[in-house]
C-alpha positions as CSV (number, residue, x, y, z in Angstrom):
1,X,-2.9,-45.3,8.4
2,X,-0.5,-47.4,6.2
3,X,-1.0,-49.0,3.2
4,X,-1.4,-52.4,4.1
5,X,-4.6,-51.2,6.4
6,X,-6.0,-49.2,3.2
7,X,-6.0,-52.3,1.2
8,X,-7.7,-53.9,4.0
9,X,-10.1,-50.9,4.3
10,X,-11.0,-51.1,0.0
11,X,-10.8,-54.7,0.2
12,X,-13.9,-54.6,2.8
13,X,-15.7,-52.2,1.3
14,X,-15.3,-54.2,-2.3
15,X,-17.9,-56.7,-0.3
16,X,-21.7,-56.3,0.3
17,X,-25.2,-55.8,-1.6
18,X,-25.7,-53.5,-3.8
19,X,-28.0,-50.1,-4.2
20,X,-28.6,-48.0,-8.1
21,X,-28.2,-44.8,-8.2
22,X,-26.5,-42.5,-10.3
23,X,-24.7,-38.7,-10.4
24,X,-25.2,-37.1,-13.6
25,X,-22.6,-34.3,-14.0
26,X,-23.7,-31.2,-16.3
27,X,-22.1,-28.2,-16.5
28,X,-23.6,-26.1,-13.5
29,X,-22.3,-29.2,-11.0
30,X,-23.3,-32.2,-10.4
31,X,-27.4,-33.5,-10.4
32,X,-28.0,-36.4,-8.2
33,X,-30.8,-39.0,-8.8
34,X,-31.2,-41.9,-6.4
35,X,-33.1,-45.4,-7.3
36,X,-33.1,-47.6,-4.5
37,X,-33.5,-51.8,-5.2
38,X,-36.4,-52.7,-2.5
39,X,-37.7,-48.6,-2.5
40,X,-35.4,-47.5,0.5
41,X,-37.4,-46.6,3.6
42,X,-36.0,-44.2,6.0
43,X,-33.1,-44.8,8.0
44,X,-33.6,-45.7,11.2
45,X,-32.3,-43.7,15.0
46,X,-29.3,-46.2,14.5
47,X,-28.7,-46.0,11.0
48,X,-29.0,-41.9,10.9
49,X,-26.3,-41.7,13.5
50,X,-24.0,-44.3,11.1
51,X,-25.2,-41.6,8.4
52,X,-24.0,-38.6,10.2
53,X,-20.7,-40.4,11.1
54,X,-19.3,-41.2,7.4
55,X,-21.1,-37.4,6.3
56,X,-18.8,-35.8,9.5
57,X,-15.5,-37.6,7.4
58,X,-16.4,-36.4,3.9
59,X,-17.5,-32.3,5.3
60,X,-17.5,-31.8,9.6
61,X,-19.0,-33.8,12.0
62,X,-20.3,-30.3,12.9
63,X,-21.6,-29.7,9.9
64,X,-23.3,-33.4,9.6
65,X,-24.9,-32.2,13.0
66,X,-27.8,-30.1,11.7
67,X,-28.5,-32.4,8.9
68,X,-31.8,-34.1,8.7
69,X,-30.4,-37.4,7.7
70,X,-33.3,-38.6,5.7
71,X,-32.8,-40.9,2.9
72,X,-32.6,-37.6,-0.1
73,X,-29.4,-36.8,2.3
74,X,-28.5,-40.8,2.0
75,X,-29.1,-40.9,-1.9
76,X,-26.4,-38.0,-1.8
77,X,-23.9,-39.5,0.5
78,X,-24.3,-42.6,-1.5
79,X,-22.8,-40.6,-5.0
80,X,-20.6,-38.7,-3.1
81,X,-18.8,-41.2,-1.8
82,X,-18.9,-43.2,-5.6
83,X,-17.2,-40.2,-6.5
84,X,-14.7,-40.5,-3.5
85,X,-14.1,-44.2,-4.2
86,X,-14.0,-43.5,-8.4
87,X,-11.6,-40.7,-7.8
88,X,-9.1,-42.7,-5.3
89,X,-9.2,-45.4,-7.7
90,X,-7.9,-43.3,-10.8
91,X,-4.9,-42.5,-8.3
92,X,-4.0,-46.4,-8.9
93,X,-2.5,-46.2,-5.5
94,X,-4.6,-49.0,-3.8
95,X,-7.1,-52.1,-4.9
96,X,-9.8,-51.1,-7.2
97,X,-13.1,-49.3,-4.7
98,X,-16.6,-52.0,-5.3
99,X,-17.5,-52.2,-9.1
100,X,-21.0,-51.2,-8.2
101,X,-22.4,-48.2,-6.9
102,X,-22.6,-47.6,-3.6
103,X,-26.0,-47.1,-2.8
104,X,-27.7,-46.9,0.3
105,X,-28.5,-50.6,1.5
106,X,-24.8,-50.7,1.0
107,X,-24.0,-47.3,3.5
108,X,-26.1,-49.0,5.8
109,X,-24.5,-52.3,6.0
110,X,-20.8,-51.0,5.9
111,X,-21.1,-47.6,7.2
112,X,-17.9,-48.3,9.9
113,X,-15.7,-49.1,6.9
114,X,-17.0,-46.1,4.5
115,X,-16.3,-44.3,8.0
116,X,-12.7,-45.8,8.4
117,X,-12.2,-45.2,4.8
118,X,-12.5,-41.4,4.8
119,X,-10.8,-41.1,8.1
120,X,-7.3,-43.1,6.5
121,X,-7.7,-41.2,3.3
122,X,-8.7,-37.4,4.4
123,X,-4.9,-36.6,6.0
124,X,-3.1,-38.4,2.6
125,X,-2.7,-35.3,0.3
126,X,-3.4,-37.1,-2.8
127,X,-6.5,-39.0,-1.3
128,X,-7.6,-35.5,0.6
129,X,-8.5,-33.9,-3.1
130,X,-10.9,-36.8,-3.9
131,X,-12.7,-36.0,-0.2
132,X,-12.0,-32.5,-0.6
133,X,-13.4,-32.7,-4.6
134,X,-16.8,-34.5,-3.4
135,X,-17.3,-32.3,0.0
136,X,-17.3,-29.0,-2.3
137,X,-19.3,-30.8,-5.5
138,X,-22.0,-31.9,-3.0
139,X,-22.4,-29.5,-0.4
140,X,-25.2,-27.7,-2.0
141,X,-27.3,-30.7,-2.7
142,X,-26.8,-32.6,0.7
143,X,-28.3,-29.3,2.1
144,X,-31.3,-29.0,0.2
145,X,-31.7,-32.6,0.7
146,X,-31.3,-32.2,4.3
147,X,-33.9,-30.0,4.0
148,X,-36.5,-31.6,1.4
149,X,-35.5,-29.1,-1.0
């Protein structure tokens, strides 16, 4: 994907509502702690499926496959892909990622262009270790969150 269509890609997702919630690193990884504006219900059929779709960019869609995407799994998506966006932005190689975090009112709404995102940045090297970097820092807790844990 060129530049220009990354721009266009952070440009997008620099638009929509915003979600709190916040990844506290510490020194055995990262904790994750999700408050949702509204209290979040669970995602929908639909929504699960979006879900799935941006968490088969960041790990496998085969892995995303046997995920209960519930909303734990969606507060954990949510940092991961803060992370994503934080670490592309200290790269300085395109527009600044949304100046909030990307919670999960806001994966549900723009979804396709978190999606499109990871897809254009997985297969640049430099962009790869920020999806690479957040697939291995999160693995563990998306699947204890898949599974309630």
């Amino acid at each position: 994907m060129s530049a220009v269509a990354l721009v266009a890609v952070l440009a997008t997702l620099s638009v929509g509502t915003a979600a709190a919630a916040q990844a506290h690193p510490s020194a055995s990884g990262p904790a994750v702690s999700a408050v949702a504006f509204g209290a979040e219900s669970e995602p929908t059929p639909e929504e699960q499926a979006h879900l799935r779709e941006v968490a088969g960019t960041i790990w496998t869609p085969e892995l995303a496959a046997g995920w209960n995407m519930n909303s734990e799994v969606e507060a954990v998506l949510s940092t991961v892909t803060n992370e994503i966006l934080e670490c592309s932005r200290a790269f300085a190689l395109v527009p600044r990622p949304p100046a909030f975090f990307p919670g999960p009112s806001y994966l549900r709404q723009y979804w396709k262009q978190v999606k499109d995102y990871f897809l254009a940045v997985r297969d640049n090297r430099t962009y790869r270790a920020c999806v690479v970097t957040g697939a291995a820092n999160y693995r563990s807790a998306i699947e204890m969150a898949s599974q309630g844990i």
